[in-house]
C-alpha positions, 0 to 999 in steps of 0.5 A: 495478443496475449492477455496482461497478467495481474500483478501486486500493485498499488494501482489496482485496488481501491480505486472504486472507493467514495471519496468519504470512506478514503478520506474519514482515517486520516480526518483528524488532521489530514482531512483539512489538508485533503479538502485544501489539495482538493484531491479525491483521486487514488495515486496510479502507477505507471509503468513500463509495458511488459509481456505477461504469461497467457493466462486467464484471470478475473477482475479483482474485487473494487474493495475486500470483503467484509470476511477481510476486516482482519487477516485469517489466521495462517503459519508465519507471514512467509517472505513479508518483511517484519516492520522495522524499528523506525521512528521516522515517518518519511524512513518508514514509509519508505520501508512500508511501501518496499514492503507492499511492493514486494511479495513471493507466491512461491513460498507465500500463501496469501493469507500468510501475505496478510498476516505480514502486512497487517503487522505493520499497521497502527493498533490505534483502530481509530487510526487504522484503515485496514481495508485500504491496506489489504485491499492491495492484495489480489483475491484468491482466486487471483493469488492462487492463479499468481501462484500458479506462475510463480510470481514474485516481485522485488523493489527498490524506492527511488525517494520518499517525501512530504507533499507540499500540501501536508508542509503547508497545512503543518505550516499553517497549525504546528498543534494538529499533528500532536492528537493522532501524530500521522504524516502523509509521506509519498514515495516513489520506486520500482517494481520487478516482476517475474514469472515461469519460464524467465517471463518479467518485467518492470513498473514504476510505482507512487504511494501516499501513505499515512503513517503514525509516528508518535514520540519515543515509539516505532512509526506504524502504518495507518492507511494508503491515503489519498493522492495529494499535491506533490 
């Protein structure tokens, strides 16, 4: 049978993480809320099964490298989208999860994939968990062999929304979200994927996200957070 051929997903990176380092970015205000949802488990996708191109590659990596703490330096960010002018959290998670979704090996080296990636993070550092955010992205070896096929993928978001979990915990202290102003917004949607030869297929993916979103500037990306209640 032939062997799956990875793709850009949010299901499979990270998951190996401890569930203090997941938790620490967003602790000043949804580490309350996390600890109530008492939720520690990343948001897996599933997906529609698809053939995928007989090709050999490795496991990726649990977490990046620490080399990966920013991006390299590369011409452009190729095809990832430039973060929108958007003030509104569910809005911009919305855009940000089409984004991690979306990616073109043909005309994208992955460092360019991270370049445009990190472009829409907070540049709160405290805020900013960086890591969880690159840690979407296949490592080279992966990506070059991606390339090798000519993979690429577009999405298309279903809806976005607050978790009741994140409600309630704002519910209950209006105040918390005025020090660090994250939303934890989930989204849901599709991913198509193709390949050589008229190869593809289609997934459905879910995404927490934590985005920043402080009064009268752009919302920005802080991490993929955990999964919490719906």
């Amino acid at each position: 049978m032939p062997k799956r051929f990875p793709s850009l997903s949010l299901s499979s990176y990270g998951a190996g993480w401890s569930a203090n380092r997941r938790i620490a970015l967003v602790a000043s205000l949804v580490a309350v809320l996390l600890a109530t949802a008492g939720v520690v488990a990343w948001l897996s996708g599933g997906g529609d099964s698809h053939q995928a191109p007989d090709t050999s590659t490795p496991a990726p990596a649990d977490s990046p490298s620490s080399s990966e703490a920013v991006p390299k330096p590369a011409a452009g960010s190729g095809s990832v989208r430039k973060p929108p002018q958007i003030a509104e959290p569910v809005a911009y998670a919305k855009a940000a999860a089409q984004m991690l979704w979306s990616y073109d090996t043909r005309d994208t080296s992955r460092d360019q994939q991270l370049t445009g990636m990190r472009a829409w993070m907070t540049t709160e550092t405290e805020y900013a968990d960086w890591a969880s955010v690159s840690g979407q992205t296949p490592d080279p070896l992966l990506w070059s062999r991606m390339a090798d096929q000519n993979q690429h993928a577009t999405a298309s978001v279903t809806e976005g929304h607050y978790p009741g979990a994140f409600k309630q915990a704002l519910a209950e202290d209006p105040s918390a979200i005025t020090k660090a102003y994250i939303y934890v917004v989930t989204v849901n949607g599709r991913q198509q994927i193709a390949w050589k030869k008229g190869g593809g297929g289609a997934e459905e993916r879910a995404v927490t996200l934590a985005v920043q979103c402080r009064p009268s500037h752009d919302c920005r990306l802080a991490a993929i957070a955990p999964s919490v209640t719906q």
